[in-house]
N, C-alpha and C positions, 0 to 999 in steps of 0.2 A: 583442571581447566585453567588456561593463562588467562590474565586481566581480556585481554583482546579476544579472544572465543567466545568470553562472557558477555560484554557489550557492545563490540562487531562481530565484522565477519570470521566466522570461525576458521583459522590456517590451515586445519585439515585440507580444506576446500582444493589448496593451489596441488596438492599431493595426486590430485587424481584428474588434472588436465587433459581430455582426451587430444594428444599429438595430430591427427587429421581435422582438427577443429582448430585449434591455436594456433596451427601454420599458417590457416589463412588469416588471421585476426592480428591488428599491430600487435605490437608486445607495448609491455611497459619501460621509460624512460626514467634516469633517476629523475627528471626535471619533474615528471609524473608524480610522484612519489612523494614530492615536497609538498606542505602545505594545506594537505588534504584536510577536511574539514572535518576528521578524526580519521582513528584508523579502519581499514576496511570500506571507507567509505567511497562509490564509482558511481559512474556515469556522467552525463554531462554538466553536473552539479556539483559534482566529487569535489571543488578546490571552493566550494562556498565558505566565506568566511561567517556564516551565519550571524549570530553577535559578539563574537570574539572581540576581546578589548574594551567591551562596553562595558554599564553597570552589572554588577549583579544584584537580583532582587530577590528576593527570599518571598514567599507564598507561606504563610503563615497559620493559613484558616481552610474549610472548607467549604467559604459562605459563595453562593452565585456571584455575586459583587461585592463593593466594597474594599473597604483598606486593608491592604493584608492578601486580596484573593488574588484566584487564578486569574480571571478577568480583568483584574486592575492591572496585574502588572503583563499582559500583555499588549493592553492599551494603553499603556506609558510610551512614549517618544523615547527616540535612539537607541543608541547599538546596545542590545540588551541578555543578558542567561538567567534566564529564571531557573530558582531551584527552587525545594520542598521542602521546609520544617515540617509537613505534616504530611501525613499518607492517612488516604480512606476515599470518599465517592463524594462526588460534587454532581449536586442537585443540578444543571444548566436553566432549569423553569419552563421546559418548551422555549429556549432561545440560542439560537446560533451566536458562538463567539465570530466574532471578525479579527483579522489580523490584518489590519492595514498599515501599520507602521513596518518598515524592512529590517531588517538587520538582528533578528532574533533565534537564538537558540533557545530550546525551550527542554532542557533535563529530566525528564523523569525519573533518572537513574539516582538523582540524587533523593530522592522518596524514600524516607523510614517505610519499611514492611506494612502494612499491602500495596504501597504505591500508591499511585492516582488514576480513579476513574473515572470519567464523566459520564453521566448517565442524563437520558431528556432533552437532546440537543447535540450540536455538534457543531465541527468548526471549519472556517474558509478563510481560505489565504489566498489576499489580494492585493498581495503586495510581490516582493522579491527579497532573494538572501536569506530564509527560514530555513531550521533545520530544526524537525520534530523526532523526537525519541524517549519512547517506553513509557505512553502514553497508551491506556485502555478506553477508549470511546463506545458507549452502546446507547444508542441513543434509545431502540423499541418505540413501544406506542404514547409516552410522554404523557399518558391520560387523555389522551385524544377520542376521535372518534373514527371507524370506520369508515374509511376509505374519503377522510374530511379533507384531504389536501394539507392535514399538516405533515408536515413528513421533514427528514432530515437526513445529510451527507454525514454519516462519519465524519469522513476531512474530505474537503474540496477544499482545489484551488482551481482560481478564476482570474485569468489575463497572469498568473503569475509566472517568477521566473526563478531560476536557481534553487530551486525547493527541497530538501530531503526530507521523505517522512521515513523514518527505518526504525525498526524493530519497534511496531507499535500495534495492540490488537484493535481491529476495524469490523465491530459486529453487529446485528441487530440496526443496522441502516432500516429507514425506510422511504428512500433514495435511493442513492450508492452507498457502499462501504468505502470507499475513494476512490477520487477522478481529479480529472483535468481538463478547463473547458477554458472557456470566453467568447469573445464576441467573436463571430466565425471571418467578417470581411471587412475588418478597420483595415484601412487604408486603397492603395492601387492595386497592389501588383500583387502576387501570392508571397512573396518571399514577407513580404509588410504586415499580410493576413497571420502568417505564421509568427513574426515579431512580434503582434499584438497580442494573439491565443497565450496560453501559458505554453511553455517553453522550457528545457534546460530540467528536466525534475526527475527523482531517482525516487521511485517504492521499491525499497527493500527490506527484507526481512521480516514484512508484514504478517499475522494471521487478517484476512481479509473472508469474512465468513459469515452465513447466518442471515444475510440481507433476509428479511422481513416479508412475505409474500403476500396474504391476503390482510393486506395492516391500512396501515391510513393514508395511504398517497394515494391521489383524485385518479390516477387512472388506472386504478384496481391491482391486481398482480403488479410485483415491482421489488420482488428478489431481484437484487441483483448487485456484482461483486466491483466492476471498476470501469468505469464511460471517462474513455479518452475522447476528446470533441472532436469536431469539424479542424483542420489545419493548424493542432495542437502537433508542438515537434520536439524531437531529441529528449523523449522519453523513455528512461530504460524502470523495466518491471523487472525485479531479478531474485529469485529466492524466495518466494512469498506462497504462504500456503492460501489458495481459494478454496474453499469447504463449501458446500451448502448451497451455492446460491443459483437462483435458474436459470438466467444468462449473465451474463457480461463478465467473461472471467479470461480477459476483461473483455471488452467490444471495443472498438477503432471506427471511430467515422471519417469519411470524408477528408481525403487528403493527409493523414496522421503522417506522422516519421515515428519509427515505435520500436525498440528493440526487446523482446519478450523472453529471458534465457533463465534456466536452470530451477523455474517454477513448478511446483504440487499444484494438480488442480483436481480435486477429487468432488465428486458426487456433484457436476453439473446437471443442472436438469433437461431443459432443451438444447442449450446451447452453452460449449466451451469456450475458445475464444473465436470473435468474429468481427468482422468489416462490412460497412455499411456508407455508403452514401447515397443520400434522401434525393432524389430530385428535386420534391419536396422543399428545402430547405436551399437547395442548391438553384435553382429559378435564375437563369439571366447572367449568372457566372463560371466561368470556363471550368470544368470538373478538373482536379488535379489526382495523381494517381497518389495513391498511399503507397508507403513503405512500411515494411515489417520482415525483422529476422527476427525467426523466432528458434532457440537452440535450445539444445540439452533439457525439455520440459518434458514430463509425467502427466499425462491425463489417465484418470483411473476412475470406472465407473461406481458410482454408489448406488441404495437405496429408490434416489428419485431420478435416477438418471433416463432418458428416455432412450430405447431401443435405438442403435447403429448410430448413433448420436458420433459426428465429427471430431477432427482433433479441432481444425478451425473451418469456417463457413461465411460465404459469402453471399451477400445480397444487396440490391441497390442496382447504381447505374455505374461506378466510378471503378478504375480498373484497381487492383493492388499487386504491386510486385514484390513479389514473396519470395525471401531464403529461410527453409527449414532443413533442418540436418539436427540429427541425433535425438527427434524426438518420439516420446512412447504412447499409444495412445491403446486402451484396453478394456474389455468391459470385466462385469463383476467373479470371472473365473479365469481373468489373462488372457481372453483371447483377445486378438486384435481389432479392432476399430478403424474406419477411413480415415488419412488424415485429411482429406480437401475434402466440402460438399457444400450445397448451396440450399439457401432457402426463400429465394423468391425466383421468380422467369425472368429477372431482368437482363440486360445486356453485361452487367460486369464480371468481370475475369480475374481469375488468380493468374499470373505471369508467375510463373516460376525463373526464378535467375539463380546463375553460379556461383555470387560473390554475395556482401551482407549488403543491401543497398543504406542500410545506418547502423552502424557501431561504434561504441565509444573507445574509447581508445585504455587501451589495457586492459580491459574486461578479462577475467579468468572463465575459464567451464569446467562444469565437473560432469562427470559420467553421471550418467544417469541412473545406470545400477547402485550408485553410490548414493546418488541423492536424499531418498527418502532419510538416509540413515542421520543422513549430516543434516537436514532442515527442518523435520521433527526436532531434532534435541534443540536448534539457536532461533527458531520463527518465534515470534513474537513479543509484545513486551514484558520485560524484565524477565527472560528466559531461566532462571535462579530464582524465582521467585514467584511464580507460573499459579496463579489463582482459578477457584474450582473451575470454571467455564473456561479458561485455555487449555486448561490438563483435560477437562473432556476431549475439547473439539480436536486436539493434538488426537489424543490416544481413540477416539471415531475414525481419525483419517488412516492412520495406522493399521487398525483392525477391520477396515472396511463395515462401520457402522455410521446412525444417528440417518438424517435425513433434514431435506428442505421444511421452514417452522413458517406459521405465519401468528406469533407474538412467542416473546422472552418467556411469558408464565409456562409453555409447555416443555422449557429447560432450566426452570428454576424461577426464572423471574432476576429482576435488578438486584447487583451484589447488596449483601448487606456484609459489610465490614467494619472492623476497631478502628476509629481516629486515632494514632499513632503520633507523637513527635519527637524529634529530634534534630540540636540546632545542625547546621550547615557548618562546615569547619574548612574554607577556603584550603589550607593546608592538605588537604586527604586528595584532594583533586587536581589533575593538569588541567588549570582553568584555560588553554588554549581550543584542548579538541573535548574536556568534560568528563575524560576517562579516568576512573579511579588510579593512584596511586600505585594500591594495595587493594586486591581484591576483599581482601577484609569489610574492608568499608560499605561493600555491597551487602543491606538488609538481607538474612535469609529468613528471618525467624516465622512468618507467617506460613512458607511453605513447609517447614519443618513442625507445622501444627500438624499437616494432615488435614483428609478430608473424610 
């Protein structure tokens, strides 16, 4: 495997373009090409300089707070790369990190063997300029109580902009596993509403799985895998396995711009991907239609998946103009599946159109036949390095097992791992995009325990 397979996107990928897909899609420009906020990295985020040039800070310990931790040095001011002298699992306390300062890369790759997980918590980006990588998040039940309202996002981002979270595992939400929201109507005009929402944001390469069903969020059931909000735009979801979770994989509300390609979404329960706009919420301002192309995705039924269950599904009042092309949708012995269906009697409409009505500019696709092969091996964090609970949910999706969970204990329960360290050596890495050297330097040792 080259350096670049292992901590982007893997080159396989560009080899099996399907030609009546790419013709219609721009191509790439060397001017494209330049500058990109590491390799492999697209959509309308691709050229974030996240904290490049800033400090780097080294993460020292694996206390919730304090000198040394996760937490401090995200909450440090300026353009900033956090790395890892220490790999193992960081307690969060029942508390959401914040990420309000901008301009931050945040390494996991740089984590001695097992890396870094958070567990108890989870984190929100509300700011702009963040790029997250190979980071494991499981928040579970926290020690909470049944259906108490505490509950927690994987990763959210809120009002934010230019965001990459790629290659990082999002499980045991009990919220979302990741999303992208804000205030739905700051400002006049729609184009203003869209400015304010977060904007500009790339999930890639994510395992995004396991969302939490009967756990502790106030309004009971609440599996669920990625809520794009109300006038949230230029959003691409691309390569990311959804496992497990009962809807939102993901869901689009209300006026979204959303490009959805080359995605695993296996063992949805009610609902795969779907659109929504609330009247509800919507009261007194003019409905704006969504946008969504959605290409080259695998929907494959599992375990909890509910009978004749859609590729995608609408409901609400607000229309969505939809381009799909090349995707598979199937139940649990390949037969085929609807791709359009609805689930309320409102007035809204799928519009099917000819062209992408958002895409970013240079986006590749792979064949779909191809897909599973190539996004099992590189989904998630530190793909070389794949701890017990992603080598399940990988090798579940694969084999068509495992099922929708409502807590962590009836798949083991919170990692428990070795505190590990090892310094940081400036030298090993292109401190511009974070990509090792020498693949060397990438920890293997923990997966080479076995399990």
């Amino acid at each position: 495997m080259s350096v670049t397979s292992i901590v982007g996107r893997p080159l396989v990928a560009a080899a099996f373009v399907f030609s009546s897909i790419f013709a219609a899609l721009p191509a790439a420009t060397a001017a494209e090409s330049a500058e990109l906020a590491f390799p492999g990295a697209v959509g309308w985020a691709k050229h974030t300089p996240g904290g490049r040039g800033g400090q780097i800070i080294r993460v020292t310990n694996l206390n919730t707070d304090g000198p040394g931790s996760f937490a401090e040095a995200v909450q440090t001011k300026g353009a900033r790369i956090i790395v890892f002298e220490v790999g193992g699992v960081i307690d969060l306390g029942q508390k959401t990190l914040r990420v309000e300062e901008p301009y931050l890369t945040i390494a996991g790759q740089t984590a001695p063997s097992p890396g870094i997980t958070l567990i108890k918590g989870g984190i929100d980006i509300t700011t702009h300029d963040v790029i997250v990588r190979h980071l494991r998040v499981r928040p579970g039940w926290a020690g909470a109580e049944q259906f108490s309202g505490v509950d927690f996002d994987s990763i959210s981002n809120f009002g934010a902009s230019n965001v990459i979270v790629d290659h990082c595992t999002l499980t045991w939400g009990t919220d979302e596993n990741l999303s992208a929201s804000g205030k739905r109507f700051i400002g006049d005009t729609p184009d203003e509403w869209r400015k304010n929402a977060s904007h500009s944001i790339t999930f890639s390469n994510n395992i995004i799985a396991e969302g939490l069903a009967n756990a502790t969020h106030g309004k009971f059931e609440h599996s669920k895998g990625s809520l794009i909000h109300d006038n949230v735009a230029n959003v691409l979801i691309y390569r990311n396995l959804y496992a497990h979770n009962y809807e939102r994989n993901p869901h689009l509300k209300g006026g979204v711009h959303a490009a959805v390609v080359n995605n695993i979404i296996y063992d949805p329960g009610q609902r795969a991907i779907h659109y929504n706009l609330m009247e509800e919420e919507w009261h007194g301002y003019a409905y704006q239609d969504g946008l969504l192309s959605a290409v080259g995705n695998v929907m494959r039924a599992g375990p909890s998946t509910a009978p004749k269950i859609a590729f995608l599904m609408i409901g609400g009042y607000g229309d969505l103009r939809y381009y799909g092309k090349d995707n598979v949708a199937v139940n649990r012995i390949g037969e085929p599946l609807p791709m359009i269906g609805r689930y309320t009697m409102s007035s809204a409409k799928v519009i099917e159109v000819k062209k992408p009505p958002v895409w970013p500019e240079g986006l590749e696709v792979m064949r779909t036949d191809e897909l599973e092969r190539s996004l099992l091996a590189d989904v998630g964090a530190r793909p070389w390095d794949r701890d017990v609970q992603d080598r399940r949910i990988v090798m579940n999706a694969g084999e068509g097992r495992g099922k929708i969970i409502d807590r962590e204990t009836e798949v083991g329960g919170y990692p428990v791992m070795p505190e590990t360290r090892r310094p940081f050596n400036p030298d090993d890495w292109d401190l511009a995009t974070m990509e090792p050297k020498n693949p060397a330097v990438l920890d293997h040792s923990y997966t080479a325990k076995g399990t």
